[in-house]
C-alpha positions as CSV (number, residue, x, y, z in Angstrom):
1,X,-42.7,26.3,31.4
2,X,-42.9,26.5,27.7
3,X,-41.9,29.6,27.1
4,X,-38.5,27.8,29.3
5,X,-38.6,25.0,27.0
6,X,-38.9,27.1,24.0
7,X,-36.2,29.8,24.6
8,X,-35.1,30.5,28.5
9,X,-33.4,33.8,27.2
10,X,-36.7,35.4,25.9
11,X,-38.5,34.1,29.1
12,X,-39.5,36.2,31.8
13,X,-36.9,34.9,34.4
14,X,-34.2,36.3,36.9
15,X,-31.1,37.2,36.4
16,X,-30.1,33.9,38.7
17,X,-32.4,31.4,36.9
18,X,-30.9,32.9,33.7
19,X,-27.5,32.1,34.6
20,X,-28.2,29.1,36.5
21,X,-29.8,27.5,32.9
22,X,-26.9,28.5,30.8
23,X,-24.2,27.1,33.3
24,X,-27.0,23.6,33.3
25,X,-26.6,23.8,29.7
26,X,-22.7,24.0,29.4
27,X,-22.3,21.3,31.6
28,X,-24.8,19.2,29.5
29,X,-23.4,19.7,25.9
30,X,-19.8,20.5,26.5
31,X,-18.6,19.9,30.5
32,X,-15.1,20.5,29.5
33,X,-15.6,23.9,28.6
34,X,-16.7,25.2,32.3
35,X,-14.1,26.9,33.9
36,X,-13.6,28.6,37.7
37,X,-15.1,31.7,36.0
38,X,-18.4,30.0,35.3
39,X,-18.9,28.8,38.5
40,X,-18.0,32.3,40.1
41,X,-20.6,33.8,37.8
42,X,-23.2,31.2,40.1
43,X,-22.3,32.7,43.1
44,X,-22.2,36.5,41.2
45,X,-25.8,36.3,41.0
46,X,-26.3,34.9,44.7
47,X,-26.1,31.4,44.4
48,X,-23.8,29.5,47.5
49,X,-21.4,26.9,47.7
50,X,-24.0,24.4,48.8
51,X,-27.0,26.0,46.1
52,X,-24.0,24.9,43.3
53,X,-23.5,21.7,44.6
54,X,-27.1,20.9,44.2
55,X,-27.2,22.7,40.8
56,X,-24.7,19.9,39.4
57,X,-25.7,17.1,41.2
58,X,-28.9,17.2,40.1
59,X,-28.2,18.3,36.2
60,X,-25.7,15.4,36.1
61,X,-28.0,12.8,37.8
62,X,-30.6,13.7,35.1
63,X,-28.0,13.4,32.2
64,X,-26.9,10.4,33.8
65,X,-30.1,8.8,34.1
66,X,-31.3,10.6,30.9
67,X,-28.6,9.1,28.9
68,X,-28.9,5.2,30.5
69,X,-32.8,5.2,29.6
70,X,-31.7,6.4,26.0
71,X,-29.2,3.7,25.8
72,X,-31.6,0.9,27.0
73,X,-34.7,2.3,25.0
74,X,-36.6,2.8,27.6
75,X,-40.0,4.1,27.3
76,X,-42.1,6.8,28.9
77,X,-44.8,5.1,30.7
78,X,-48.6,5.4,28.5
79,X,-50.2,7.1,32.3
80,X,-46.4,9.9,31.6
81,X,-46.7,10.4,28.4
82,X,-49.6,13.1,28.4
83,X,-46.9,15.1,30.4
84,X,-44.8,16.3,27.5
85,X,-47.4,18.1,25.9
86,X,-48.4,19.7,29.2
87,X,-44.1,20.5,29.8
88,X,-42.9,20.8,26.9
89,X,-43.5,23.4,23.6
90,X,-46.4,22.7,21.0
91,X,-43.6,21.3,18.6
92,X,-41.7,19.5,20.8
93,X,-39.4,18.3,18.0
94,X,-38.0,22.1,17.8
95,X,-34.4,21.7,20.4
96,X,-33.1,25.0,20.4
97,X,-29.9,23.8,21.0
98,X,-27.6,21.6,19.3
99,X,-27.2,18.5,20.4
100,X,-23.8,17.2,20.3
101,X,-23.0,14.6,17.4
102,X,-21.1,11.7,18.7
103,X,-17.8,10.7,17.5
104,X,-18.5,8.0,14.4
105,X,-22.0,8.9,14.2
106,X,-24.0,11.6,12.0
């Protein structure tokens, strides 16, 4: 999971997951940007109709719900927060990817 959380292209995943993670990402930094073309890559590497259904429903509910908790400050439970440094890389600070600047703000 770290090695996920660190850099999913230098982990040791499937050609699916792989392409499953980068069409996740897309649609969380820039959603506009996904085309016909990305979701046929999905079902390139074996992934159906119903498999990509579940692949955005459940990326956007986390966004969704992701983004409300941010918005409201909500924090991580004291009994949770032991889970990020089980999950997550030993410097969790590092994002790999950008995260989008929103408009007004630096």
């Amino acid at each position: 999971m770290k090695q996920v959380r660190r850099d999913f292209h230098a982990a040791d995943l499937s050609d699916q997951e792989r392409t499953m993670l980068e069409f996740v990402g897309s649609l969380t930094l820039d959603s506009k940007s996904l085309r016909e073309r990305d979701v046929q890559r999905l079902r390139e590497v074996g992934f159906d109709d119903v498999q990509i259904l579940e692949i955005v429903q459940l990326a956007g509910w986390f966004n969704c719900i992701t983004r409300i908790a941010d918005a409201l400050g909500v924090e991580v439970e004291s009994w949770r927060a032991g889970w990020k440094d089980d999950l997550l890389a030993e410097d969790a600070s590092q994002v790999l990817v950008e995260q989008p600047s929103v408009k007004g703000k630096a």
